[in-house]
N, CA, C and O of each residue as an XYZ file, in Angstrom:
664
protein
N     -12.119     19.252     12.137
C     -13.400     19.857     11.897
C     -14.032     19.177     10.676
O     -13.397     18.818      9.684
N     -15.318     19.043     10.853
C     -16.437     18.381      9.910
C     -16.401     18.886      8.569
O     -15.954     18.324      7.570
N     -17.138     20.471      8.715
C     -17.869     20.908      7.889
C     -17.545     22.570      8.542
O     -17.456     22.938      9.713
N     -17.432     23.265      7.389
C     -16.630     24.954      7.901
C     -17.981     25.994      7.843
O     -18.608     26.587      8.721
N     -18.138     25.889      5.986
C     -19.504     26.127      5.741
C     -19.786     25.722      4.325
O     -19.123     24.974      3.606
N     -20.970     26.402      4.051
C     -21.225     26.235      2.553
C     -20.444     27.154      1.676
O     -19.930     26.828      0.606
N     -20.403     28.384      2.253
C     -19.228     29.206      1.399
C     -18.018     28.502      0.656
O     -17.550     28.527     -0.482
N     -17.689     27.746      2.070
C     -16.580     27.403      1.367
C     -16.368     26.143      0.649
O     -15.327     25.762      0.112
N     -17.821     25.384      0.735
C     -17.808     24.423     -0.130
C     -18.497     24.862     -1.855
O     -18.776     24.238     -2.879
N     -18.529     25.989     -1.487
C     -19.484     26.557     -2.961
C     -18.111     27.595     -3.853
O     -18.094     28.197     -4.927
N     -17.092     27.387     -2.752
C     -15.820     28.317     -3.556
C     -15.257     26.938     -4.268
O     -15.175     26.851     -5.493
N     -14.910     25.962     -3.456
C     -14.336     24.546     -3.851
C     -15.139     24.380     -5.295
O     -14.400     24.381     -6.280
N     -16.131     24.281     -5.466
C     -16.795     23.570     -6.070
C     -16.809     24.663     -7.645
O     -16.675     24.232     -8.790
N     -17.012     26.136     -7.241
C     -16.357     26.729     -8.224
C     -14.886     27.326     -8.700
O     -14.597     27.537     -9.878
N     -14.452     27.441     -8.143
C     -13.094     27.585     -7.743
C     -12.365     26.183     -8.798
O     -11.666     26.479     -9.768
N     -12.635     24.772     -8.457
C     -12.624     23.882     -8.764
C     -13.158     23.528    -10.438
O     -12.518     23.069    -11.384
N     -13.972     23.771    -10.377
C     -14.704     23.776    -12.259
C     -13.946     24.445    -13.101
O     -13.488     24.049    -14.173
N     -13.795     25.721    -12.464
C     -12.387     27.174    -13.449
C     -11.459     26.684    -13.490
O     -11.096     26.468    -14.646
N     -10.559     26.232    -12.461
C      -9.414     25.868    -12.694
C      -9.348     24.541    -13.231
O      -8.224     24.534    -13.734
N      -9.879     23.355    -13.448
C      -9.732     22.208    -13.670
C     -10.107     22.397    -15.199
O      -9.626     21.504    -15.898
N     -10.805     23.286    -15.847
C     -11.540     23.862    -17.100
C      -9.919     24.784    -17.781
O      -9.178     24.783    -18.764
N     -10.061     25.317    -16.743
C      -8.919     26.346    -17.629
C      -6.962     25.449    -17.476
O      -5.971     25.864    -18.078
N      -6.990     24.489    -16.716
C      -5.764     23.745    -16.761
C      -6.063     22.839    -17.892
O      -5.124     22.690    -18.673
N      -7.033     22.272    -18.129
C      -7.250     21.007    -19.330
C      -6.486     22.340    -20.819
O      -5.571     22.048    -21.589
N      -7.285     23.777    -20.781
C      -7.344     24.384    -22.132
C      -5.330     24.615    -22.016
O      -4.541     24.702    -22.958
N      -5.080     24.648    -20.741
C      -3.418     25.649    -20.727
C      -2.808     23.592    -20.966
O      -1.635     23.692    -21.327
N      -3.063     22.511    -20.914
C      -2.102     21.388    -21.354
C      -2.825     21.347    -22.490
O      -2.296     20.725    -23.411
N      -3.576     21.690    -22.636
C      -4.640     21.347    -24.127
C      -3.254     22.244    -25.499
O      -2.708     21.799    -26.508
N      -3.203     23.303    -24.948
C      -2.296     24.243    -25.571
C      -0.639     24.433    -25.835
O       0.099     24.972    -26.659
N      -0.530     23.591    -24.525
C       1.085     23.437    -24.211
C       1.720     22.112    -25.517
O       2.835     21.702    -25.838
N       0.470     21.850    -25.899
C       1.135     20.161    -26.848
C       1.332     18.815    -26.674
O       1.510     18.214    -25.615
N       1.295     18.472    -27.570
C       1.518     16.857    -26.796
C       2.409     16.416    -26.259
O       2.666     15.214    -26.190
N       2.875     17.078    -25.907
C       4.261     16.502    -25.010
C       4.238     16.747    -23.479
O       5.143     16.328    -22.759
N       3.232     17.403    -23.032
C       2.959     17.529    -21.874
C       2.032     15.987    -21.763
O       1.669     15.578    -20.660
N       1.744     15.282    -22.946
C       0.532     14.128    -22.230
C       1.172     13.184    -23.283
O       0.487     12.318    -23.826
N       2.082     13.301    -23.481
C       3.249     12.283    -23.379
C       4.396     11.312    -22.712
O       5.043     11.914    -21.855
N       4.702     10.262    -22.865
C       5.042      9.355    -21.956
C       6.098     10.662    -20.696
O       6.000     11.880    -20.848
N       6.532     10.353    -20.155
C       7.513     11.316    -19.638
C       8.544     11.000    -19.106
O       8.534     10.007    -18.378
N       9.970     11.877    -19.338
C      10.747     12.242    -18.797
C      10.733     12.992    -17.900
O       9.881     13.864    -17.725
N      12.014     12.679    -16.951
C      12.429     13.552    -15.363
C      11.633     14.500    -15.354
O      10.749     14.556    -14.499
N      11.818     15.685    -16.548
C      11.244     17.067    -16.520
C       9.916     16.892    -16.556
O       9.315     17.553    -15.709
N       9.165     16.124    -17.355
C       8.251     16.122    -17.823
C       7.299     15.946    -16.649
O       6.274     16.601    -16.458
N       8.010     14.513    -15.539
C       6.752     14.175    -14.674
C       7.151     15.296    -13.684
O       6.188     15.598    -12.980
N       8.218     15.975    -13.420
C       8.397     17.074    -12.370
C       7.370     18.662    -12.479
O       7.072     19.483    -11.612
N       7.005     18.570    -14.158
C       6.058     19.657    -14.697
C       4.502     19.299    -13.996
O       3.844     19.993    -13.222
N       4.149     17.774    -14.652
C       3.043     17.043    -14.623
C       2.590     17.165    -12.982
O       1.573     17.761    -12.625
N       3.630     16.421    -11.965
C       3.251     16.824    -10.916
C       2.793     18.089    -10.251
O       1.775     18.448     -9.660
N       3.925     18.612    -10.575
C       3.708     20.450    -10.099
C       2.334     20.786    -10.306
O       1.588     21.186     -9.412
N       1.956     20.587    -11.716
C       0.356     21.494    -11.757
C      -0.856     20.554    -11.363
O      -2.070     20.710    -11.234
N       0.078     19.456    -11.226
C      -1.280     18.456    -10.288
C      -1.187     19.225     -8.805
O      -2.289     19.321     -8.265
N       0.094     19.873     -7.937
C      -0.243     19.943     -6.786
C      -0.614     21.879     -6.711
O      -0.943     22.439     -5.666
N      -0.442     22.647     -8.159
C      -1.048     23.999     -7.966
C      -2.877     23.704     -7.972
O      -3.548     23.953     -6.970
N      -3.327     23.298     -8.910
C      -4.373     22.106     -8.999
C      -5.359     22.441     -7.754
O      -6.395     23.105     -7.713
N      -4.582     21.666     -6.663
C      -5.159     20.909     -5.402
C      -5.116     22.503     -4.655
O      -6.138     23.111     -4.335
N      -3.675     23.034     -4.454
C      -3.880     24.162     -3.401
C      -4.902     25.234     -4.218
O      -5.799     25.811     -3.603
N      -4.685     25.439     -5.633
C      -5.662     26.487     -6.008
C      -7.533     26.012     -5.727
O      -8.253     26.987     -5.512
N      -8.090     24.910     -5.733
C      -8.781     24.621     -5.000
C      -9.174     24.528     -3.724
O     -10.258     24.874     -3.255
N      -8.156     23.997     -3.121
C      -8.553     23.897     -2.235
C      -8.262     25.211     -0.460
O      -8.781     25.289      0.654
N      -7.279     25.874     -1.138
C      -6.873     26.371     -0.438
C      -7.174     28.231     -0.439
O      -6.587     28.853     -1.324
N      -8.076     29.042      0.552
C      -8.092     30.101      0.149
C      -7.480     31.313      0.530
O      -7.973     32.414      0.776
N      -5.807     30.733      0.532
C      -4.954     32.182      0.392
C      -5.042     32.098     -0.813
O      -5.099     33.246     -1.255
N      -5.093     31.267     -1.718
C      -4.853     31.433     -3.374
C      -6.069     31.760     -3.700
O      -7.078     31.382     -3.105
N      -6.013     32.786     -5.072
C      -6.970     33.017     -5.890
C      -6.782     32.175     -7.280
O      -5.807     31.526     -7.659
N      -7.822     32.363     -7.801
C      -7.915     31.261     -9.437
C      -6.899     31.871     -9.548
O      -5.884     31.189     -9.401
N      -6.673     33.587     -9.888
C      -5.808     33.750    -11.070
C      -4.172     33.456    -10.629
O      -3.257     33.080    -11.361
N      -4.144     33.768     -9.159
C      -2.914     32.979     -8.288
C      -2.382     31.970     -8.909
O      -1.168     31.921     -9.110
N      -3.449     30.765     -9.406
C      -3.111     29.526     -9.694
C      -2.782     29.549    -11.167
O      -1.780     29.107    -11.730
N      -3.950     30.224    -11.726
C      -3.908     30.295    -12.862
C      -1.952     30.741    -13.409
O      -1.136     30.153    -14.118
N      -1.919     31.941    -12.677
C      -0.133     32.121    -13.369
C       0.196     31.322    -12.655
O       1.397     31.554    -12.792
N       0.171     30.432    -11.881
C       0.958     28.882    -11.581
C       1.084     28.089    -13.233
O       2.107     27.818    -13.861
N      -0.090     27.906    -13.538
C      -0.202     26.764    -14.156
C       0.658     27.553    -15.846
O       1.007     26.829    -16.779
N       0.771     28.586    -15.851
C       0.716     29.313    -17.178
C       2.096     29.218    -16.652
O       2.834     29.405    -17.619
N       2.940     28.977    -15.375
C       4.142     29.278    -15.943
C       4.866     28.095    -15.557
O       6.056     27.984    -15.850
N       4.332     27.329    -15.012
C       4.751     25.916    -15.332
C       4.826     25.212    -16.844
O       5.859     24.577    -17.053
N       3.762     25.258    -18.007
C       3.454     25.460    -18.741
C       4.473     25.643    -19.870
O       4.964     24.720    -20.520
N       4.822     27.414    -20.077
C       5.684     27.957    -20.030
C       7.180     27.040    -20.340
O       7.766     26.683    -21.362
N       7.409     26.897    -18.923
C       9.013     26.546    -18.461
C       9.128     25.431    -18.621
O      10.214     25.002    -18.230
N       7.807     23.993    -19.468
C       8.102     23.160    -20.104
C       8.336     23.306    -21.686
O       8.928     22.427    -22.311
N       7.859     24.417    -22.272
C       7.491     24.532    -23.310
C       9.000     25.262    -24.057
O       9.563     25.175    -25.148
N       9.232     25.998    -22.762
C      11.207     26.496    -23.092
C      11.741     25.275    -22.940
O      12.327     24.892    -23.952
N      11.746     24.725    -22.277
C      12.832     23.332    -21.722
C      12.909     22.464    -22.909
O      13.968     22.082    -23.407
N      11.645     22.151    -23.367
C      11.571     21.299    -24.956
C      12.074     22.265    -25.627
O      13.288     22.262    -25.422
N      11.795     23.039    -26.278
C      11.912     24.146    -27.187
C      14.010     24.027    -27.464
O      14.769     23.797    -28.406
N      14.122     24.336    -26.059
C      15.837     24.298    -25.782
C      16.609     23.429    -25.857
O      17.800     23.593    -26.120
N      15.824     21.877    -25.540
C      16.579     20.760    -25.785
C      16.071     20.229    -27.500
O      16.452     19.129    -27.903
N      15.446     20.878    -28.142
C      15.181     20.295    -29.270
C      16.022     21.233    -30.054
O      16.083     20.692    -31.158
N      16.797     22.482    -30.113
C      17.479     23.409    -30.392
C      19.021     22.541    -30.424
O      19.724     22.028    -31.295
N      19.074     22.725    -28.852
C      20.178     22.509    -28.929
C      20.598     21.327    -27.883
O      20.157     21.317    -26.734
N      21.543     20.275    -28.414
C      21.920     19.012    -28.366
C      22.339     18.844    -26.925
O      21.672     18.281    -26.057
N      23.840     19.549    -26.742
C      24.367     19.572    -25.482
C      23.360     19.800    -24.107
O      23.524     19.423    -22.947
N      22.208     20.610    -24.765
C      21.172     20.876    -23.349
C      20.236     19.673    -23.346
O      19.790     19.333    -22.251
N      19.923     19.064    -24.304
C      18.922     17.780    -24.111
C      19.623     16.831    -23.318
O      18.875     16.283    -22.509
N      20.820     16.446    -23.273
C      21.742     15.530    -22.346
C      21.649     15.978    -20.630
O      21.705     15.159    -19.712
N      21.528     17.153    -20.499
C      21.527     17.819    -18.779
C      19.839     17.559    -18.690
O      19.509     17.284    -17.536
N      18.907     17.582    -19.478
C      17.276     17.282    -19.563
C      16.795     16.053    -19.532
O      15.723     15.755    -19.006
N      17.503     15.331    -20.050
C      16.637     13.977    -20.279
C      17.936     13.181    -20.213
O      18.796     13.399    -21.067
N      18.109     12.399    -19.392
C      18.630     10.466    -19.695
C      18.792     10.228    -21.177
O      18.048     10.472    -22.127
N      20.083      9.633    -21.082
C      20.630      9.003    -22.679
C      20.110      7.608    -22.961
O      20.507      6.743    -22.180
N      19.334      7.250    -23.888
C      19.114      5.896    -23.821
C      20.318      4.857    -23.619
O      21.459      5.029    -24.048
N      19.953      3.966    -23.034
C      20.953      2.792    -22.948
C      20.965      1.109    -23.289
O      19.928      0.448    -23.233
N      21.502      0.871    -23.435
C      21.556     -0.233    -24.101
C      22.105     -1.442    -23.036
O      23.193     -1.557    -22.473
N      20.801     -2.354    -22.998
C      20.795     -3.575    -21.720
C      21.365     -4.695    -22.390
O      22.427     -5.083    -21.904
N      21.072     -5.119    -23.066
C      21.481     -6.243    -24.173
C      21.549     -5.971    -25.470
O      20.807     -5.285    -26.173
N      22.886     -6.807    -25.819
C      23.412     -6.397    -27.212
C      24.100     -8.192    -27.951
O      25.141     -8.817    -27.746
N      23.167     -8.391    -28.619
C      23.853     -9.615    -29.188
C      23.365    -10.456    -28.328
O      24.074    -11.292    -27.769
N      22.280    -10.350    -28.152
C      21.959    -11.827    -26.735
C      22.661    -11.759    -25.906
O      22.770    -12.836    -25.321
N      23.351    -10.851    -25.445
C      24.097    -11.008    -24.346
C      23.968     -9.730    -23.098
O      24.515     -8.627    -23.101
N      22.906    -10.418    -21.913
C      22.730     -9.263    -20.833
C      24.122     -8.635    -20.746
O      25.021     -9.448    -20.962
N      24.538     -7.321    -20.470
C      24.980     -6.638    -20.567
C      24.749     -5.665    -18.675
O      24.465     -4.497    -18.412
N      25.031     -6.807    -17.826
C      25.025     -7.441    -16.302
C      25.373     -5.812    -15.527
O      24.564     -5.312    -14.745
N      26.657     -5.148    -15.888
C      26.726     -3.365    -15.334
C      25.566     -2.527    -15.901
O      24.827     -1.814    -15.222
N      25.513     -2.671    -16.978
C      24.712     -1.985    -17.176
C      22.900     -1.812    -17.123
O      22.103     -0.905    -17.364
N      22.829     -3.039    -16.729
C      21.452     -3.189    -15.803
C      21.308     -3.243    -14.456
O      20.230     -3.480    -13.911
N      22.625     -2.976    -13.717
C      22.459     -2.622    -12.337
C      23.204     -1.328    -12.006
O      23.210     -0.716    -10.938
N      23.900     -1.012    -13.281
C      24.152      0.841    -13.087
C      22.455      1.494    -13.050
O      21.985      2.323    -12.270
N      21.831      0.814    -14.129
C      20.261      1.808    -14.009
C      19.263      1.313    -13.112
O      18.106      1.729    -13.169
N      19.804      0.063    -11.918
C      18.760     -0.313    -10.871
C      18.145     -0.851    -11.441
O      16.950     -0.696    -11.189
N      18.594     -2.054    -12.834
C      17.379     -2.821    -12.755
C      17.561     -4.404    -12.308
O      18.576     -4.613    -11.643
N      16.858     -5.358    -12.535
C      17.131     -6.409    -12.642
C      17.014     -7.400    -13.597
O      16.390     -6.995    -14.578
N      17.399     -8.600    -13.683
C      17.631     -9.069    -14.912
C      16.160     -9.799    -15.317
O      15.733     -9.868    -16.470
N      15.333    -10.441    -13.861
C      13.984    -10.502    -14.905
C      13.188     -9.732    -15.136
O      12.074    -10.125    -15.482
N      13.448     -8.469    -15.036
C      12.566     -6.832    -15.482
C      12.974     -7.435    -16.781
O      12.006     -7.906    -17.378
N      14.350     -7.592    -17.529
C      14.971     -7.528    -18.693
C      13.921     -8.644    -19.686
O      13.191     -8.486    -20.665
N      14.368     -9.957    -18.712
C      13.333    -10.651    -19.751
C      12.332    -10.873    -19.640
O      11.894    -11.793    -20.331
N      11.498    -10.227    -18.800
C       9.911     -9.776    -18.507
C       9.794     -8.998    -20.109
O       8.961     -9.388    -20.928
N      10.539     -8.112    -20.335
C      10.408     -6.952    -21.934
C      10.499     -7.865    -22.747
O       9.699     -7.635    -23.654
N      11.106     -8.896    -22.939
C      11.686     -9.804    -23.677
C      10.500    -10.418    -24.113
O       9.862    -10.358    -25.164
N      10.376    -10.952    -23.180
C       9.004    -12.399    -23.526
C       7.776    -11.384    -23.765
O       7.019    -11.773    -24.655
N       7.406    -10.124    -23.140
C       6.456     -9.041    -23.792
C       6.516     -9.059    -25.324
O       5.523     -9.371    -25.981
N       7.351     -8.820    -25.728
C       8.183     -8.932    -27.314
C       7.178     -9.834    -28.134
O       6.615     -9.799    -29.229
N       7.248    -10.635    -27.064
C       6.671    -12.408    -27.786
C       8.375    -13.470    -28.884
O       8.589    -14.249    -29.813
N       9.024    -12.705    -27.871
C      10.317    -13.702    -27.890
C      11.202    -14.232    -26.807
O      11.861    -13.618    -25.968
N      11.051    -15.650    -27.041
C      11.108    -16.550    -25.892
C      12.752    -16.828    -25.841
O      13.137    -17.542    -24.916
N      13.460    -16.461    -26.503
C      14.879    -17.027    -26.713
C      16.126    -15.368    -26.745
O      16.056    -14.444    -27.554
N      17.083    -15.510    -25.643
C      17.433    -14.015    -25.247
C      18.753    -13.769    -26.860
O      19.336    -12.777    -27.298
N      18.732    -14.921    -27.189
C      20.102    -15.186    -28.261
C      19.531    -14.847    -29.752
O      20.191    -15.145    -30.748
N      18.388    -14.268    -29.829
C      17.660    -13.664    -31.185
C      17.041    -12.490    -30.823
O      16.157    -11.969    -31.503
N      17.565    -11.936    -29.525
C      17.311    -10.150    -29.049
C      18.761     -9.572    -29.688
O      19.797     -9.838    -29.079
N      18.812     -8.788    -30.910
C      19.947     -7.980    -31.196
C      19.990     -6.940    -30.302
O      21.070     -6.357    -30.217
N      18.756     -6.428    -29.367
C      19.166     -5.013    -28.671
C      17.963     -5.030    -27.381
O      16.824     -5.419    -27.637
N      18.269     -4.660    -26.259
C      17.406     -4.189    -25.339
C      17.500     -3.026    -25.041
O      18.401     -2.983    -24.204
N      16.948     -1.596    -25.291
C      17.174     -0.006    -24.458
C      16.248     -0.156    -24.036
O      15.174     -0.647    -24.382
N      16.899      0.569    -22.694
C      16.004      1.364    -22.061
C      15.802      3.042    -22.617
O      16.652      3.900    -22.856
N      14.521      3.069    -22.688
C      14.863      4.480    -23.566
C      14.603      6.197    -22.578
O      15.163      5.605    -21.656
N      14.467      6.841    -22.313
C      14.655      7.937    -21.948
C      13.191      8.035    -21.091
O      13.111      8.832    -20.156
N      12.193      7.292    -21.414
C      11.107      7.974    -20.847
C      10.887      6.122    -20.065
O       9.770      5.616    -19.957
N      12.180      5.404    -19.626
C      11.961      4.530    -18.797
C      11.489      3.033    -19.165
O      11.655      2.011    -18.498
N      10.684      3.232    -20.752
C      10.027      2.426    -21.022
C      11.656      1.182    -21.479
O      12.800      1.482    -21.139
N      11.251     -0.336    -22.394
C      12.005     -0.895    -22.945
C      11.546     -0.986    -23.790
O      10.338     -0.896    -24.006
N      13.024     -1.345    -25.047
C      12.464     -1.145    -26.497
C      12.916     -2.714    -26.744
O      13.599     -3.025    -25.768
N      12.821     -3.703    -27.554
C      13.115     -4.985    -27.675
C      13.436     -4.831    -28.971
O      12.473     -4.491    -29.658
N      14.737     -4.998    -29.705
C      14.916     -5.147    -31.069
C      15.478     -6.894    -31.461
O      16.407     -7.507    -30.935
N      14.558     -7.344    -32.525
C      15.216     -8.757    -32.198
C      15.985     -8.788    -33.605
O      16.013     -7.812    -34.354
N      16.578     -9.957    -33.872
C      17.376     -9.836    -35.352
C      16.391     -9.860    -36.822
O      16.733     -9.414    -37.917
N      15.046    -10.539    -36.460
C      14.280    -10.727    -37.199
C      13.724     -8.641    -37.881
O      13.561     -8.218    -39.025
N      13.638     -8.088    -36.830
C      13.199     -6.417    -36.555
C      14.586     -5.615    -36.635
O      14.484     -4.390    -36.701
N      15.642     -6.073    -36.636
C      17.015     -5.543    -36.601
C      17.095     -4.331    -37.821
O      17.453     -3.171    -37.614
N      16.642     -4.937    -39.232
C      17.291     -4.354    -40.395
C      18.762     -3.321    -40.557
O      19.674     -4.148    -40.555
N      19.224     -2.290    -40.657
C      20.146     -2.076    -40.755
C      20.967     -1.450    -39.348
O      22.125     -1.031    -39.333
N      20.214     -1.504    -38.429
C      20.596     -0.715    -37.200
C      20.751      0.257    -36.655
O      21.215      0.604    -35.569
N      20.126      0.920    -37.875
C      19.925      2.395    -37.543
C      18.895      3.169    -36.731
O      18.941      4.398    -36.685
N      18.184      2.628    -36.239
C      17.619      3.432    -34.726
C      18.760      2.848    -33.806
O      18.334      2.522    -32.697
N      19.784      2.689    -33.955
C      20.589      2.404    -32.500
C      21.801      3.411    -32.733
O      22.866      3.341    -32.119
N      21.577      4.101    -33.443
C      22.830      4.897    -34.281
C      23.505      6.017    -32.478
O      24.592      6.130    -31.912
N      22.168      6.548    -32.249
C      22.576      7.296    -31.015
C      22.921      7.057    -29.688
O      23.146      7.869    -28.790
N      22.935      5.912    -29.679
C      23.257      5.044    -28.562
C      24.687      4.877    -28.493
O      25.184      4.174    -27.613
């Protein structure tokens, strides 16, 4: 079907303004860590209220406020989840990926870039990003928790202490 009516393109259209208005104020509120790079949890949150979002628009068994406690308790149950893994240690490990370490000493570190599915010119794709052309003056490659790579070279090394948790 084309076209249903105007009703229901005039619910979309408000329906749509409220909720897209009142989801910006509920991540506006939740912190920056909802519009922060993301982890597992993070994009599993992010998605979710992208797809309450769509059905609270678009769909009219739902009402705004239907959606609305969607989005408030999605919200919510990111805001415990951080809250809990920033508390306490043992629960951030079941939440988020441990960073890992691809190269150490110039030297790919070959299991452990195909335990995490990657490959080795992803590795020195990060590398030469760096703006270092030579893999034997990389003291460290992680992958860090939110997927990205971190490039530490010996020149950026100093005492080694961001690698302490690794």
């Amino acid at each position: 079907m084309f076209f249903d009516s105007w009703n229901s393109i005039a619910r979309i259209l408000i329906v749509g303004a409220l909720a897209y208005l009142i989801m910006v104020a509920i991540v506006r509120v939740s912190g920056k860590r909802t519009l922060s790079q993301l982890n597992a949890f993070d994009l599993i949150v992010s998605v979710s209220m992208g797809s309450v979002l769509a059905t609270t628009i678009t769909s009219t068994d739902l009402t705004l406020v239907d959606g609305l406690v969607g989005f408030a308790v999605l919200a919510g149950m990111q805001y415990l989840v951080a809250w809990v893994s920033s508390k306490k240690p043992s629960a951030r490990t079941v939440i988020t990926a441990n960073p890992t370490v691809l190269v150490r000493d110039g030297e790919l570190l070959h299991d452990e870039i195909a335990d995490n599915r990657l490959v080795e010119s992803e590795i020195l794709q990060a590398i030469r990003a760096n703006g270092t052309g030579d893999v034997a003056e990389v003291r460290a490659v992680v992958l860090e928790t939110d997927g990205t790579l971190s490039v530490i070279t010996d020149a950026n090394f100093g005492d080694g202490s961001a690698l302490r948790d690794i």
